[in-house]
Residue frames as qw, qx, qy, qz and C-alpha x, y, z in Angstrom:
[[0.621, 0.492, 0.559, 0.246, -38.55, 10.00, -22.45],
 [0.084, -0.465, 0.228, 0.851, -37.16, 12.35, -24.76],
 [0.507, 0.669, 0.537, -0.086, -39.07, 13.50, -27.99],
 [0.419, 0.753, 0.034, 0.507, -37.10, 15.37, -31.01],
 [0.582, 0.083, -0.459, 0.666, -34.11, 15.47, -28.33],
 [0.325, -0.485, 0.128, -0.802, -36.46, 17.11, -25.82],
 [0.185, 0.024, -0.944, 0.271, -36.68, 16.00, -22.75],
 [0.381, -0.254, -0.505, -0.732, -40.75, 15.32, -22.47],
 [0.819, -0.488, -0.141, -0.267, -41.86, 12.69, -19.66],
 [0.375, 0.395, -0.799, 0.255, -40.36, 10.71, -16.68],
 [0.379, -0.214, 0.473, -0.766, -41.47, 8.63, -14.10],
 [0.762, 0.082, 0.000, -0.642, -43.42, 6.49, -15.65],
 [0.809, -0.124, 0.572, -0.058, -44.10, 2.58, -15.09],
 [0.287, -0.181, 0.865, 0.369, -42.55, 0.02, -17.11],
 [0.416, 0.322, 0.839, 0.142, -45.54, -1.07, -18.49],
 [0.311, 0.796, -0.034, -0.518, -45.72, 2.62, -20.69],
 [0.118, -0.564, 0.524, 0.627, -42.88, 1.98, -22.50],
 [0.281, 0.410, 0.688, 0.528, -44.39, -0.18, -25.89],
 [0.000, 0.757, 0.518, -0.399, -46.51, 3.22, -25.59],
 [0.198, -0.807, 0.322, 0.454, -43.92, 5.70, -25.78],
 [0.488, -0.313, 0.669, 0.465, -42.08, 3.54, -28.41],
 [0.432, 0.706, 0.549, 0.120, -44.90, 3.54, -30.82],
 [0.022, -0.928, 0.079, 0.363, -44.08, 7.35, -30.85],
 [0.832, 0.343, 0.018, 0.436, -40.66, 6.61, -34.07],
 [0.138, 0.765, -0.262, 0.572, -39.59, 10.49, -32.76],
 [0.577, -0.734, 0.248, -0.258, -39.21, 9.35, -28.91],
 [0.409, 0.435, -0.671, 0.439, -36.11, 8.16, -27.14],
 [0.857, -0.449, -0.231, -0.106, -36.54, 5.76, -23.70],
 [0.164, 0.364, -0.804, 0.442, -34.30, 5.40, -20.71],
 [0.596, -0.647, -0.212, -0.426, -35.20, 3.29, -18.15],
 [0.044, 0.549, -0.733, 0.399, -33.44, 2.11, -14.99],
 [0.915, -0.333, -0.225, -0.026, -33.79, -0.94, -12.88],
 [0.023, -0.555, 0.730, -0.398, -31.55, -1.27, -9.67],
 [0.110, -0.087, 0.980, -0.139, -31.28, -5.15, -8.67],
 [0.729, 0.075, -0.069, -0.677, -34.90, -6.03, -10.47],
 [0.617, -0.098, 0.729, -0.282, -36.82, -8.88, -10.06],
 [0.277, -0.062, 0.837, 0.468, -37.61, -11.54, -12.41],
 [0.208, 0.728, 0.607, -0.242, -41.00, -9.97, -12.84],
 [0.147, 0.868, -0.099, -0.464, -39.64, -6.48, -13.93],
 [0.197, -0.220, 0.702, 0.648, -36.88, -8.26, -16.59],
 [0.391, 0.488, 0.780, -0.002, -40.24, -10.40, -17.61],
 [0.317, 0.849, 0.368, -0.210, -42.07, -7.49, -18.49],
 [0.240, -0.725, 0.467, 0.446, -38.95, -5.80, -20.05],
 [0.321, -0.088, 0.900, 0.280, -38.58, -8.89, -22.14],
 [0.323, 0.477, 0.814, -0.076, -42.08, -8.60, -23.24],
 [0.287, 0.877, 0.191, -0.334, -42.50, -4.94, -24.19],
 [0.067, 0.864, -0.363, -0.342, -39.22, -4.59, -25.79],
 [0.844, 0.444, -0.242, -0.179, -38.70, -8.00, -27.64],
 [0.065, -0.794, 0.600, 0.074, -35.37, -8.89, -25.66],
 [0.612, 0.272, -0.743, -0.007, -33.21, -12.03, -26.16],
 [0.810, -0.558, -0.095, -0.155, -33.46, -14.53, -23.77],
 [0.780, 0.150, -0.153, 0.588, -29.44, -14.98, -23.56],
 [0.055, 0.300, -0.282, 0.910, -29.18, -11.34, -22.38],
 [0.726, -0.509, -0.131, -0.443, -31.82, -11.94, -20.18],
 [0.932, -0.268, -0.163, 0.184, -29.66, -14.66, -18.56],
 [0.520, 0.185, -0.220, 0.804, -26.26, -12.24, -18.55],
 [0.232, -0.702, -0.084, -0.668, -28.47, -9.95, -16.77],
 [0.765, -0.447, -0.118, -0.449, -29.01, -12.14, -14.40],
 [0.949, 0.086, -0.226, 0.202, -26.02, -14.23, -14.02],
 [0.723, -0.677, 0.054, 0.126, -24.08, -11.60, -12.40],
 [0.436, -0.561, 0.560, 0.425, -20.26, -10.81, -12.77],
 [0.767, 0.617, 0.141, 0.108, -20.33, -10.62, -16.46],
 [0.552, -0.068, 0.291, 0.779, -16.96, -10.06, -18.24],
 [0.323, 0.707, -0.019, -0.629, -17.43, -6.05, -19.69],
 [0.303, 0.227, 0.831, 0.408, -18.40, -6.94, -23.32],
 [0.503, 0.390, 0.028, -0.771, -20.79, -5.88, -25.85],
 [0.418, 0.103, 0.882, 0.195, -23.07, -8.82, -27.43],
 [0.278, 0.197, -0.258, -0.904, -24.86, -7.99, -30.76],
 [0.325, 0.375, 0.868, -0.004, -28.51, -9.86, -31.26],
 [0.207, 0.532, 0.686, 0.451, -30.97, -9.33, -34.05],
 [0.234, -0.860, -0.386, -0.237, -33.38, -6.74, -32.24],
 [0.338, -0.930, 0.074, -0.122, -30.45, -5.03, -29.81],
 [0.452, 0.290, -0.660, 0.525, -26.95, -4.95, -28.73],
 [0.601, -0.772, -0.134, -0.160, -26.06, -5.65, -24.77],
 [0.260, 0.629, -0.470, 0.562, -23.17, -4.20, -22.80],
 [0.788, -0.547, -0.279, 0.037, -21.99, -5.16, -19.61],
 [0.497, 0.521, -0.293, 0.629, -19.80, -2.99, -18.13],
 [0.655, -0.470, -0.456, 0.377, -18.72, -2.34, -14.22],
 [0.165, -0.914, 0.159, -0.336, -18.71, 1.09, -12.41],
 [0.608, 0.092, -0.525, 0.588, -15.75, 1.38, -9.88],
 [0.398, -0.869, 0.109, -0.273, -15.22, 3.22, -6.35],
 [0.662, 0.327, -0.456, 0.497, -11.99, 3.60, -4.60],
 [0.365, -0.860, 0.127, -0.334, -12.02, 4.01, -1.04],
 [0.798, -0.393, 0.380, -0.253, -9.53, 2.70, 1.85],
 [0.242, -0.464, 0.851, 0.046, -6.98, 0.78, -0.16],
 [0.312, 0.367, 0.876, -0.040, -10.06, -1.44, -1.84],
 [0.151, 0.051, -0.597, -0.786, -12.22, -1.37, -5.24],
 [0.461, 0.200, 0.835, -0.225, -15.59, -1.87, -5.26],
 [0.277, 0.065, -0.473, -0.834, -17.61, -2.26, -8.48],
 [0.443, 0.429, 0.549, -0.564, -20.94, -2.32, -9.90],
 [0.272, 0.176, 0.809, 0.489, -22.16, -4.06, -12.77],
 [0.315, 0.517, 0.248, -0.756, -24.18, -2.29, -14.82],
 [0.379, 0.437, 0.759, 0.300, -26.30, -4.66, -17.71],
 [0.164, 0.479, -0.060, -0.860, -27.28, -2.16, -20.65],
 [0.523, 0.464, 0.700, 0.144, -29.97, -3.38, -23.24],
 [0.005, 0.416, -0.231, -0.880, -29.75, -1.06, -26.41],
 [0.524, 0.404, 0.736, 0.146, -32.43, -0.71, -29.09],
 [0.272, 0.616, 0.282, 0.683, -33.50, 1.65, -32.46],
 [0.136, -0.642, -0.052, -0.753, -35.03, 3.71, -29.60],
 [0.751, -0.570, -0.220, -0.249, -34.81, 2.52, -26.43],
 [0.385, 0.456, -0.721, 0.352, -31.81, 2.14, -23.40],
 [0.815, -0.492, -0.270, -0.142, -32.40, -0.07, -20.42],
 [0.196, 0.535, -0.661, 0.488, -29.90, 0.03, -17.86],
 [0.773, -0.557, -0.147, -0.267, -29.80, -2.59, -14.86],
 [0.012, 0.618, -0.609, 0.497, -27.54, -1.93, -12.03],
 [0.592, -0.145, -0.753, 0.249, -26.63, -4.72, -9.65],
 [0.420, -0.434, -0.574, 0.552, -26.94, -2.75, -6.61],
 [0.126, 0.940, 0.151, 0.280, -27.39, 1.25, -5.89],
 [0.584, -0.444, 0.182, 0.655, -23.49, 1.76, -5.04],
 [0.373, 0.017, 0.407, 0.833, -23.34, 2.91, -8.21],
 [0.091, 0.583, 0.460, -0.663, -25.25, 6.37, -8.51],
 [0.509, 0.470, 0.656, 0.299, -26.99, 6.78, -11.60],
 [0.097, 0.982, 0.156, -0.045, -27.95, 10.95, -11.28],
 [0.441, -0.524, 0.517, 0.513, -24.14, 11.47, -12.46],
 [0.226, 0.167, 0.701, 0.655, -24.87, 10.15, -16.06],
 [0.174, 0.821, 0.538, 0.075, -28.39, 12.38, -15.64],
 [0.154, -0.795, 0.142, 0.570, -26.04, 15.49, -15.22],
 [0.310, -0.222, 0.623, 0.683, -23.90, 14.38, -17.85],
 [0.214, 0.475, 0.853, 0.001, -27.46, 14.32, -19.81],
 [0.089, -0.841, -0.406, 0.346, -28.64, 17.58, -18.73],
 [0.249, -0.775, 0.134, 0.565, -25.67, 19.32, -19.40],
 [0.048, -0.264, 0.609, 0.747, -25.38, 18.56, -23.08],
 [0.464, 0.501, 0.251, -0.687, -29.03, 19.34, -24.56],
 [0.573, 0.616, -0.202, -0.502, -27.98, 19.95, -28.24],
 [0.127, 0.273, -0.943, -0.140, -26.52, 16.36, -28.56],
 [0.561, 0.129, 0.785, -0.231, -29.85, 14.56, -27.54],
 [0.795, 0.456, -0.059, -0.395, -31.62, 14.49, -31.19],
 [0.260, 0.308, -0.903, -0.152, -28.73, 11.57, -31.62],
 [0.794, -0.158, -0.443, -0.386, -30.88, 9.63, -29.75],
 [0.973, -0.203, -0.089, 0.060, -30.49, 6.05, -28.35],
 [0.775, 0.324, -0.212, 0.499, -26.23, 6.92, -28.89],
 [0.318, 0.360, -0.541, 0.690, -26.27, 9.66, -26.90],
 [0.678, -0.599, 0.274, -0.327, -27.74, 8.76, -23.76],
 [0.964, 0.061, -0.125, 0.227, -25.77, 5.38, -24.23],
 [0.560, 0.396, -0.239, 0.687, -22.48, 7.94, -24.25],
 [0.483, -0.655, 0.118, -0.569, -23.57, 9.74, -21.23],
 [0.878, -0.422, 0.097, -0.205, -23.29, 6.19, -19.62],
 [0.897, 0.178, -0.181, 0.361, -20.10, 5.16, -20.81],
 [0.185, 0.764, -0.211, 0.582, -18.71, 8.57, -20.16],
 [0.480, -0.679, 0.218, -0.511, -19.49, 7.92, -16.37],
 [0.966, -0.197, 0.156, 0.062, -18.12, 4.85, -16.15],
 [0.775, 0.188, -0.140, 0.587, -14.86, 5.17, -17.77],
 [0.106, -0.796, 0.269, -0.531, -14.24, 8.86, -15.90],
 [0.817, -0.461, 0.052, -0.341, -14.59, 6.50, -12.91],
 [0.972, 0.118, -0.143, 0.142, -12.19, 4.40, -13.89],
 [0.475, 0.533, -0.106, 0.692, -9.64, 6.71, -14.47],
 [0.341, -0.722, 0.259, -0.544, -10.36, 8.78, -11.14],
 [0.817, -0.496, 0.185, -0.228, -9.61, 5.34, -9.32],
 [0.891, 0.116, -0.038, 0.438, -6.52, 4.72, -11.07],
 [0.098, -0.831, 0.176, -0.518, -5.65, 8.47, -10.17],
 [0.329, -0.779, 0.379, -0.375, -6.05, 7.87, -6.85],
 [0.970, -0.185, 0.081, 0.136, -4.80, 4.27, -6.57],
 [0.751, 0.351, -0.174, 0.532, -1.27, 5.40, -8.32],
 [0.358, -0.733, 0.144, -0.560, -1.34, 8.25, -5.61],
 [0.867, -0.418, 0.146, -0.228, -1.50, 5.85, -3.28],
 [0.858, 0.350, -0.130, 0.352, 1.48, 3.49, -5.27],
 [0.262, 0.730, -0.250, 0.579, 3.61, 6.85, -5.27],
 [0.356, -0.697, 0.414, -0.465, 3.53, 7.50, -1.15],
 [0.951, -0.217, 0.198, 0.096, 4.00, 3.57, -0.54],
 [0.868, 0.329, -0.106, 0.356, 7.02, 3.85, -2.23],
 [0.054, 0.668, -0.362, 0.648, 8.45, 7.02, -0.59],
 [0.732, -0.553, 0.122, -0.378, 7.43, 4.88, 2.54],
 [0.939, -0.021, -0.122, 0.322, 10.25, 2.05, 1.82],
 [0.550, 0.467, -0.252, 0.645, 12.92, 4.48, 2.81],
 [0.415, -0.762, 0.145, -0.476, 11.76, 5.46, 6.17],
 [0.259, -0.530, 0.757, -0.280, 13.32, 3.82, 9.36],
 [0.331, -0.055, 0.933, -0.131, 10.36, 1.57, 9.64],
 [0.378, 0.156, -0.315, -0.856, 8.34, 1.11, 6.67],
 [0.296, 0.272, 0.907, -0.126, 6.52, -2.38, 7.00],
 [0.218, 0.408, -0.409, -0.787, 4.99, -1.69, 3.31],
 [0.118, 0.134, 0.980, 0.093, 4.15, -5.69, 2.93],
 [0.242, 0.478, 0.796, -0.282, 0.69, -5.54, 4.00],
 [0.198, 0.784, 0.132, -0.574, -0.50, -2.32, 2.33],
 [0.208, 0.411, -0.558, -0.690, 1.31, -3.30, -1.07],
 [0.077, 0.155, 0.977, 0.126, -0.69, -6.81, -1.10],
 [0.362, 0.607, 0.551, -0.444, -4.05, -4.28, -0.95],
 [0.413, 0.680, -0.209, -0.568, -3.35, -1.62, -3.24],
 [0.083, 0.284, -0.840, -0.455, -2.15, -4.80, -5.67],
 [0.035, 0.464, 0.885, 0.000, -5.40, -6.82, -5.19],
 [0.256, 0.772, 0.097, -0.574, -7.27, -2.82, -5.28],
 [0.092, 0.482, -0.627, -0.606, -4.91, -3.28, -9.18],
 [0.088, 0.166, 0.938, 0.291, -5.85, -6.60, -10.33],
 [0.141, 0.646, 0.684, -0.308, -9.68, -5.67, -9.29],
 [0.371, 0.826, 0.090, -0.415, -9.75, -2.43, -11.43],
 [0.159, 0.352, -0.694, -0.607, -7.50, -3.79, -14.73],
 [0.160, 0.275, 0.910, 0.266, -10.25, -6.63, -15.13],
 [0.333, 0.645, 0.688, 0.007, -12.89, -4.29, -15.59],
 [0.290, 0.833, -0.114, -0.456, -11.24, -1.29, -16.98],
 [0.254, -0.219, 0.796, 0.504, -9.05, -3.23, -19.79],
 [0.368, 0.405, 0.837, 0.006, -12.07, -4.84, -21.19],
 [0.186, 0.870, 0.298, -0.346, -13.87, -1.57, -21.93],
 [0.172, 0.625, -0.419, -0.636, -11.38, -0.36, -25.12],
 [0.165, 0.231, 0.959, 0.022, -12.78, -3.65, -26.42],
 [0.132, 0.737, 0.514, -0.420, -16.41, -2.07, -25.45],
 [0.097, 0.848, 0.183, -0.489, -15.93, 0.94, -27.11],
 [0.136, -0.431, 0.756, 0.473, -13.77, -0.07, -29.97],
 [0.196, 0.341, 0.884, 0.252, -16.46, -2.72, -31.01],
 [0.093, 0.790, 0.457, -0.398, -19.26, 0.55, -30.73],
 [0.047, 0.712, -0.226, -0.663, -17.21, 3.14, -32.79],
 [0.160, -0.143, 0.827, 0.519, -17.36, 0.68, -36.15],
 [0.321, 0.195, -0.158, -0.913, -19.63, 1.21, -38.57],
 [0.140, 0.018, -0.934, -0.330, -21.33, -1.66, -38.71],
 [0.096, -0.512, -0.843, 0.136, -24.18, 0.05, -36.76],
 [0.046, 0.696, 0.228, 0.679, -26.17, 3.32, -36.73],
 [0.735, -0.261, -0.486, 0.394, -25.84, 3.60, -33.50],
 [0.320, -0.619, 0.002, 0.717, -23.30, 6.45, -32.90],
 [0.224, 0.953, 0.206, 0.001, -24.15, 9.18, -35.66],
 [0.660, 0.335, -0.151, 0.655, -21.52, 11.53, -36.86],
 [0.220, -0.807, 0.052, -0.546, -22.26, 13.88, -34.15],
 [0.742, -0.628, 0.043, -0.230, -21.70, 11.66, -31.51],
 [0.904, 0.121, -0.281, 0.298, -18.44, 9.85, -33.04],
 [0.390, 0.648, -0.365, 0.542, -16.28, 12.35, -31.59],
 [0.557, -0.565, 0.389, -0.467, -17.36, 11.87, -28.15],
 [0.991, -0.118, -0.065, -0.027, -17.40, 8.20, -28.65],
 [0.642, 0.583, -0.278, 0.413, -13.66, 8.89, -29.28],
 [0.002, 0.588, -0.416, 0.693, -13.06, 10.73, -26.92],
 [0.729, -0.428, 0.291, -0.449, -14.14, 8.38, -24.33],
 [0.985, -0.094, 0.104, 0.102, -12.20, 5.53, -25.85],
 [0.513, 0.494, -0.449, 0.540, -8.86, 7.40, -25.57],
 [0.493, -0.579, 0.429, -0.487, -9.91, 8.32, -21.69],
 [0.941, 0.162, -0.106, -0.278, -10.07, 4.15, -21.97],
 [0.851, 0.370, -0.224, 0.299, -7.02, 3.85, -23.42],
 [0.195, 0.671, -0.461, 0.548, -5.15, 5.95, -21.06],
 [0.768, -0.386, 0.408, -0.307, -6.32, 3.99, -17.77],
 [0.979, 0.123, -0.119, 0.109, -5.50, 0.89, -19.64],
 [0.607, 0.656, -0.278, 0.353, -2.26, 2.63, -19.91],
 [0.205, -0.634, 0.373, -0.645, -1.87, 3.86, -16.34],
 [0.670, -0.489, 0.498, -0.253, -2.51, 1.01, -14.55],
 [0.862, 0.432, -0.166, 0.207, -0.08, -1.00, -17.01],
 [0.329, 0.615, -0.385, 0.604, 2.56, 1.04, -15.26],
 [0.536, -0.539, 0.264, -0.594, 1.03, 0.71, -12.06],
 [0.980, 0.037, -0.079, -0.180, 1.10, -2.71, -12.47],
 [0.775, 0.290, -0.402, 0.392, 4.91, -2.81, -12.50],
 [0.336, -0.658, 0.307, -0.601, 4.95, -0.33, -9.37],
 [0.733, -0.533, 0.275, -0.321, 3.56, -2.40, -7.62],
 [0.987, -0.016, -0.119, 0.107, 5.37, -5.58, -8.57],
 [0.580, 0.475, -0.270, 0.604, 8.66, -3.73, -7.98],
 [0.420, -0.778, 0.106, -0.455, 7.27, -2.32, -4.23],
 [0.835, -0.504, 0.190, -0.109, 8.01, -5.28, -2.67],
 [0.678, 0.651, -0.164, 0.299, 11.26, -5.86, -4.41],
 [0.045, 0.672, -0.286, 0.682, 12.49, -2.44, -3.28],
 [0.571, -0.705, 0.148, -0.395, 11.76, -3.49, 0.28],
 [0.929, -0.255, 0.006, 0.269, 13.33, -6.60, 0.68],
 [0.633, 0.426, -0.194, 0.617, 16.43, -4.84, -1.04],
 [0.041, -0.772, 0.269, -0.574, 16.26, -1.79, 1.67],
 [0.844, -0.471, 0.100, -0.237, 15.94, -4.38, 4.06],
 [0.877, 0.162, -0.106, 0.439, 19.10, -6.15, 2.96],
 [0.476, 0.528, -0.284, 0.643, 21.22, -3.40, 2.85],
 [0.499, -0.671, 0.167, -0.522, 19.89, -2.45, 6.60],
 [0.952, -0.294, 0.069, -0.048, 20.72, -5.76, 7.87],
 [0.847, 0.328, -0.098, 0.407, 24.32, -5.54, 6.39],
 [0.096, -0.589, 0.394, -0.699, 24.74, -2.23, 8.12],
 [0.782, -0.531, 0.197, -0.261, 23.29, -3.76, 11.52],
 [0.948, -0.313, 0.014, 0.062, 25.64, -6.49, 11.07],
 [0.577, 0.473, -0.254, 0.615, 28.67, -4.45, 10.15],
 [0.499, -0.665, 0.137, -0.538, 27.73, -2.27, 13.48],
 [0.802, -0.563, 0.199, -0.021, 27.75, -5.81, 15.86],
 [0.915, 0.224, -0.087, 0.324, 30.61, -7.48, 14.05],
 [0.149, 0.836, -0.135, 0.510, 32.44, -3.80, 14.66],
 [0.662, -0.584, 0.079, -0.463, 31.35, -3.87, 18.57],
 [0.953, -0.294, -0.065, -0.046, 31.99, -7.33, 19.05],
 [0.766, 0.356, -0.168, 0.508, 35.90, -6.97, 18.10],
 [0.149, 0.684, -0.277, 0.658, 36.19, -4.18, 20.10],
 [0.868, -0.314, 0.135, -0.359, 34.66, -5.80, 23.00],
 [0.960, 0.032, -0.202, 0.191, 37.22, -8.71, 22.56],
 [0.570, 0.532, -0.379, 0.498, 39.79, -6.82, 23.46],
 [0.304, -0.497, 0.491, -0.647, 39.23, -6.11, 27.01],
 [0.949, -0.228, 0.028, -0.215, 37.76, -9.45, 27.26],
 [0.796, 0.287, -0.389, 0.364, 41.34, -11.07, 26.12],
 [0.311, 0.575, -0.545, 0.524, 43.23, -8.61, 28.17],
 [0.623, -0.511, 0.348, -0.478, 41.38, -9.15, 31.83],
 [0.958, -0.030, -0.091, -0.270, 41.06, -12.48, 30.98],
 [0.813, 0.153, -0.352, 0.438, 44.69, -13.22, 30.96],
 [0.052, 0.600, -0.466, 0.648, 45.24, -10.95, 33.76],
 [0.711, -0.291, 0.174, -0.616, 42.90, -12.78, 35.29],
 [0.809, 0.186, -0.557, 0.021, 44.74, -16.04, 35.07],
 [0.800, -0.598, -0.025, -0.045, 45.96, -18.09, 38.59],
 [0.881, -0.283, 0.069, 0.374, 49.55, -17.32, 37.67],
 [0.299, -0.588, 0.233, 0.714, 52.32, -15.08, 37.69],
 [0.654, 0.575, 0.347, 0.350, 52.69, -12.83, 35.13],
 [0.308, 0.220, -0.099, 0.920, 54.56, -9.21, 34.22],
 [0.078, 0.420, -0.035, 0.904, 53.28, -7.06, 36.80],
 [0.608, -0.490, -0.616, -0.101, 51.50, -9.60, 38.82],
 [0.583, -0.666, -0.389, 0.256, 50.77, -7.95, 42.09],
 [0.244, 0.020, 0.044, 0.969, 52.62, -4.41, 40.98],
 [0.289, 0.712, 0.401, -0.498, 50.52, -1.66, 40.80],
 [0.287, 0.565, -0.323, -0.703, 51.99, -0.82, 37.40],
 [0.183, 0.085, 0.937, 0.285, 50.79, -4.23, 35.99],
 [0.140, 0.463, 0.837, -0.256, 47.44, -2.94, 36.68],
 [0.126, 0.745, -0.053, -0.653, 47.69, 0.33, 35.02],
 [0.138, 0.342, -0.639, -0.675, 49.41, -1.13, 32.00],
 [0.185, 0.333, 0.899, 0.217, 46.49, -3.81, 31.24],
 [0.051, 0.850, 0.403, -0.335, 43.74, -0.37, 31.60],
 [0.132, -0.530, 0.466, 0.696, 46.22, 1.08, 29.18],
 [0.078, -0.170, 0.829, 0.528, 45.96, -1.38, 26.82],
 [0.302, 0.656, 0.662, -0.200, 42.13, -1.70, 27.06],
 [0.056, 0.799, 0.068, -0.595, 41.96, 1.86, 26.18],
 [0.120, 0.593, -0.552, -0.573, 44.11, 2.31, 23.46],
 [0.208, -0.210, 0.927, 0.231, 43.57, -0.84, 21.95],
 [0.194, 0.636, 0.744, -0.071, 39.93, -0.15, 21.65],
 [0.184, 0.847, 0.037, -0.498, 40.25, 3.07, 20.65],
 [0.050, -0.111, 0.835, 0.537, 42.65, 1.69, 17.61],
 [0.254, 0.291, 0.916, 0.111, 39.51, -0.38, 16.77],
 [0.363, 0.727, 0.582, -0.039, 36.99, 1.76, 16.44],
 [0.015, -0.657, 0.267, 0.705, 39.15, 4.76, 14.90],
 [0.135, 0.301, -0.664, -0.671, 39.56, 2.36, 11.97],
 [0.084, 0.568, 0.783, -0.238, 36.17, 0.79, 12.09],
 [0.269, 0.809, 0.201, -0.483, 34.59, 4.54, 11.92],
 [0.062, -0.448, 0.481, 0.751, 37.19, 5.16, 8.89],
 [0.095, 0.074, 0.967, 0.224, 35.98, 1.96, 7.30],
 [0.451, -0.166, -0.168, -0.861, 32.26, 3.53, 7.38],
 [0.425, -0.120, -0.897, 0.024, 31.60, -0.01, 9.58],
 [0.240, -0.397, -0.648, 0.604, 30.50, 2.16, 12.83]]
């Protein structure tokens, strides 16, 4: 609980907060990680919520959004983690009121004591209130984003320097890091939406202290949006690029046998008709036999002289 942007109490059960709130100078966080229908209940009870955000609380996989009801706005919006080639995220339901932020976190992947730094470390911004602890949370979520489209185009970048090696077999590893893409543009796109509906005046909300931060978190937004827009054609252009390097390999391999084989024909022809059951020039000479081991020789060695010229060998 904060009090004239001071941070005053913590710890304390759910069933304080109508307490605290009485207080018009105090400022609530609380946190729930995967609560029960008991803890929304009481939630619901001290703090007046809608039952409709109750049910998007609960329902899971929300689209990121912000819904406005009489007594509060609610946000749904989806931490991220990038390990391994693979996205995972965490929803994180936010109930906002005059004085009050709930956060409830699907799971505890997603480490809340990040947005308490972010908290900590800017003091003379809490007398905004309810806006900035709310920006504290957005801040940590869209940084997130943006560090996992970092390290996902990273990733993009060295798969591509990888289609030019001998053997790059790229296939499998571009079908992750594209499903690792789709999985972080549906919940970072949404979120300049998010933060676009927040920065309009049509609530008190964000204060003129705080607008600039709000800003400044929905251009970090906008640049992910932007970054994995581009990423987005990477990747569709990964597998592209492979089949082409693959083509043009396979044209060299078969200029190579096609080369071979011709030269190879040429000692096959020449035995072969020495090798016939009747007379011929030099049959039974010894210089018959020299001149056919001539003509191997030289006759292959024509071939692949102009072959190699031909850039075929």
């Amino acid at each position: 609980m904060y009090r004239n942007g001071e941070l005053v109490d913590r710890d304390f059960p759910v069933s304080d907060v109508a307490r605290h709130l009485q207080d018009p100078s105090a400022v609530v966080w609380f946190d729930l990680c995967a609560p029960s229908q008991d803890e929304i209940g009481l939630l619901r009870d001290e703090l007046g919520l809608h039952e409709l955000a109750i049910e998007d609380a609960f329902a899971g996989r929300q689209r990121p959004k912000v819904d406005r009801y009489p007594t509060h706005l609610f946000l749904s919006v989806h931490a991220v983690r990038y390990a391994e080639h693979e996205i995972s995220t965490c929803e994180v339901d936010v109930f906002v009121t005059r004085n009050a932020l709930v956060t409830v976190r699907e799971n505890e992947s997603y480490d809340i004591a990040g947005v308490r730094r972010r908290w900590d470390s800017a003091p003379a911004l809490a007398t905004s209130g309810v806006g900035f602890l709310l920006h504290g949370l957005l801040d940590d979520v869209v940084d997130g984003h943006y560090a996992a489209a970092e390290a996902l185009d990273d990733d993009i970048e060295a798969l591509e320097d990888r289609i030019y090696e001998e053997k790059p077999h790229v296939g499998r590893k571009a079908l992750q890091l594209r499903r690792a893409l789709v999985q972080l543009r549906r919940v970072a796109l949404p979120m300049r939406e998010v933060l676009g509906s927040l920065v309009h005046r049509e609530h008190d909300l964000v204060d003129d202290v705080m607008m600039p931060y709000y800003l400044d978190v929905s251009d970090h937004a906008l640049f992910t949006a932007e970054l994995t827009e581009s990423m987005r054609e990477l990747v569709t252009n990964l597998r592209e690029a492979e089949v082409a390097v693959q083509g043009n390999r396979l044209n060299s391999i078969m200029k190579k046998v096609t080369s071979w084989a011709a030269i190879i024909a040429v000692p096959t022809a020449i035995s072969g008709y020495y090798g016939m059951n009747v007379p011929y020039p030099g049959f039974e000479q010894p210089w018959g036999f020299w001149a056919s081991t001539l003509g191997i020789f030289l006759l292959s060695y024509v071939l692949y002289a102009m072959f190699k010229r031909r850039d075929w060998l």
